[in-house]
C-alpha positions in Angstrom: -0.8 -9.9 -13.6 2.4 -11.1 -11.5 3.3 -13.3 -13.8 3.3 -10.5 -17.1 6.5 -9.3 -15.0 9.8 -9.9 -15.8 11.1 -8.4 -12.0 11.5 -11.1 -9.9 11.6 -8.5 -7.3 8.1 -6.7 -9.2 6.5 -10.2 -9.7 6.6 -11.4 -5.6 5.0 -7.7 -5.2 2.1 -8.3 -7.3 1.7 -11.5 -6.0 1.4 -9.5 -2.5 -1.2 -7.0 -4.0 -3.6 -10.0 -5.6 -3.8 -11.4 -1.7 -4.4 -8.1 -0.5 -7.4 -7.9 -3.2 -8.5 -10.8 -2.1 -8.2 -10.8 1.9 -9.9 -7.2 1.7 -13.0 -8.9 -0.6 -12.9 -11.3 2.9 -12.5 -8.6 5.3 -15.4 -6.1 3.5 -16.9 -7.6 0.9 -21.0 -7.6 2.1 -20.5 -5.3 5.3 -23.1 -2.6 5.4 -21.9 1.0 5.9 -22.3 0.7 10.1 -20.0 -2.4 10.0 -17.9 -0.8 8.2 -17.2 2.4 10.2 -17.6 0.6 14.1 -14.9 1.7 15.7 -14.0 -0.5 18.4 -13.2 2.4 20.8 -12.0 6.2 20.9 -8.9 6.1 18.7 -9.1 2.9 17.3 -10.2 2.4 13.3 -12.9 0.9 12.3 -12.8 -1.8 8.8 -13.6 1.0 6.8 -11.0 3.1 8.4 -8.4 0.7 7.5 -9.2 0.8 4.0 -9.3 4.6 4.0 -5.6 4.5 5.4 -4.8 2.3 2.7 -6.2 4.6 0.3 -4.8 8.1 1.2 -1.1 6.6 1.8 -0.6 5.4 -1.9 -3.0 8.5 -3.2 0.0 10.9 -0.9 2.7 8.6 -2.6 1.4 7.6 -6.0 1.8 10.5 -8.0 5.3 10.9 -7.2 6.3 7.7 -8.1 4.0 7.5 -11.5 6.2 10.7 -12.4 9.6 9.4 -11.5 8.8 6.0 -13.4 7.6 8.4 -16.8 11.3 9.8 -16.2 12.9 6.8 -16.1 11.0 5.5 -19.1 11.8 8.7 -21.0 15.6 8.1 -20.4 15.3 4.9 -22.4 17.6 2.4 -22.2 17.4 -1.8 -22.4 14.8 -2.9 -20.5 16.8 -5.8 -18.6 17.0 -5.0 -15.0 16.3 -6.9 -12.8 15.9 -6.3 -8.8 17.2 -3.5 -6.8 18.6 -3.4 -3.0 17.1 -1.6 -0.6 18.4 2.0 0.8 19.0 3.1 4.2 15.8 4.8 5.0 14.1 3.2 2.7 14.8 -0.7 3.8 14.0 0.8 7.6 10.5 1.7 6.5 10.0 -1.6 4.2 10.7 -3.8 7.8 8.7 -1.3 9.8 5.7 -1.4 8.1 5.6 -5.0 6.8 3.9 -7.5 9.5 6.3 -10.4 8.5 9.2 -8.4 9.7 8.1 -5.3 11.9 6.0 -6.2 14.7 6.2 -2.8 16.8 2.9 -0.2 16.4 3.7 2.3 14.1 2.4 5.6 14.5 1.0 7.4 11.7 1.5 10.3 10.7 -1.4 12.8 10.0 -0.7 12.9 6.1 -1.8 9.5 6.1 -5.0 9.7 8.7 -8.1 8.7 7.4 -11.7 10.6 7.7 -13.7 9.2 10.9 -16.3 7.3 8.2 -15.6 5.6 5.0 -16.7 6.5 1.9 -20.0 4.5 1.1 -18.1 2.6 -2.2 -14.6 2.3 0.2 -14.1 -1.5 -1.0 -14.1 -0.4 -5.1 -12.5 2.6 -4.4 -9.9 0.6 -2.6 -9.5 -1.9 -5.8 -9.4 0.7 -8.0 -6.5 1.9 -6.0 -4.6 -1.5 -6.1 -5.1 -1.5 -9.9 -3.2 1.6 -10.2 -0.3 0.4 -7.9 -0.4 -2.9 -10.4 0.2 -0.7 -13.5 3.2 1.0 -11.3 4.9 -2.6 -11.2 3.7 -2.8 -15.0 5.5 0.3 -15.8 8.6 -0.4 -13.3 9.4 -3.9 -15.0 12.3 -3.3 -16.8 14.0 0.0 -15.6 16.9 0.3 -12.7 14.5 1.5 -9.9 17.3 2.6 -8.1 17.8 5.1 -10.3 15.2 7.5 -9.1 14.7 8.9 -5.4 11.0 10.2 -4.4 10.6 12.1 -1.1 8.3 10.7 1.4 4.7 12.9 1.7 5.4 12.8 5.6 8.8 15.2 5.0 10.9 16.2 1.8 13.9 15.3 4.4 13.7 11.4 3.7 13.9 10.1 0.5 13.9 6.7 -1.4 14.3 4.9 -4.2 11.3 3.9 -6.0 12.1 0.3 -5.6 11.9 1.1 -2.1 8.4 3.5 -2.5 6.5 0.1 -4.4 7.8 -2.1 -1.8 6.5 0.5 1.5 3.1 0.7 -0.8 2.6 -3.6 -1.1 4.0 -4.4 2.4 2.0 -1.7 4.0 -0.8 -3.4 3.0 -1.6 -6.6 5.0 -0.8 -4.7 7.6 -4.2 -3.1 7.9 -5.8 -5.7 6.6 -5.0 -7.7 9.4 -6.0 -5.0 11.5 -9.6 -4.3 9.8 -10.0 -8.2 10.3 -9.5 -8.0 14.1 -12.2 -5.0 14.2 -14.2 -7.7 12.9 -13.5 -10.1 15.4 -14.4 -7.7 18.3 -17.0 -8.7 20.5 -19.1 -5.2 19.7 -18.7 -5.5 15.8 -22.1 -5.1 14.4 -24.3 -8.4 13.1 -25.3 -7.9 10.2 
């Protein structure tokens, strides 16, 4: 798929979503439904958990974006651009969220909690979910993504471009990942 894009910018983030499809095949693939929601202790997630996170935040974001980039799409124009800079708020959330540059715990906010147990299908419903963030990047390659602002489902008071709402939704994932793969490495995760 990365390689269909144009985006230099759009290309690296598809790259990022194809290791994220595969590390959570790693992470989830084969575990029955009590591996997958052991919780490790009070507050903590569980594999499936992490997935479920995953899940609602681009379900909370997704349809804002998917409209904005239909608006942009509409406008017409030459499809030749080519990378975007990040905003204010925007580049603040990017290196919050992403493990390679934010290393502080991030609180979530209760938009974005998931359910105390996964959903029994939680790995396909999760791909499903990272093939519509690849059509996103399919239908961003081309337009000025700085052109478009989408409000952040935590509070209409911060705002971003969409170049900026892709990014959060890629980056954010290893994130989790990681995390459902030290559940896994917990001395009381389940055998199978």
């Amino acid at each position: 798929m990365a390689t269909d894009l144009g985006n230099t910018q759009l290309k690296a983030l598809a790259e990022r979503v194809e290791a994220a499809r595969a590390q959570a095949r790693r992470v989830a693939g084969g575990l029955s439904k009590a591996q997958l929601d052991w919780q490790p202790g009070p507050g903590r997630w569980g594999v499936g958990q992490c997935l479920e996170h995953l899940i609602v935040s681009n379900e909370r974001l997704a349809p804002s974006v998917r409209e904005k980039l239909a608006s942009l799409k509409a406008r017409g124009g030459p499809p030749t651009y080519d990378g975007w800079k990040s905003g204010f708020r925007g580049g603040f959330l990017v290196r919050s969220i992403d493990p390679a540059t934010g290393k502080r715990k991030v609180k979530t906010g209760r938009v974005f909690e998931p359910g105390p147990t996964a959903r029994p299908d939680v790995l396909v419903a999760f791909e499903r979910d990272l093939d519509g963030l690849e059509q996103m990047l399919r239908d961003a390659d081309g337009l000025d993504l700085t052109k478009a602002r989408v409000a952040s489902p935590m509070t209409r008071l911060i705002t971003y471009h969409l170049g900026d709402a892709l990014t959060i939704m890629v980056v954010h994932l290893p994130r989790h990942l990681d995390q459902a793969e030290r559940v896994k490495a917990e001395p009381g995760f389940p055998k199978a």
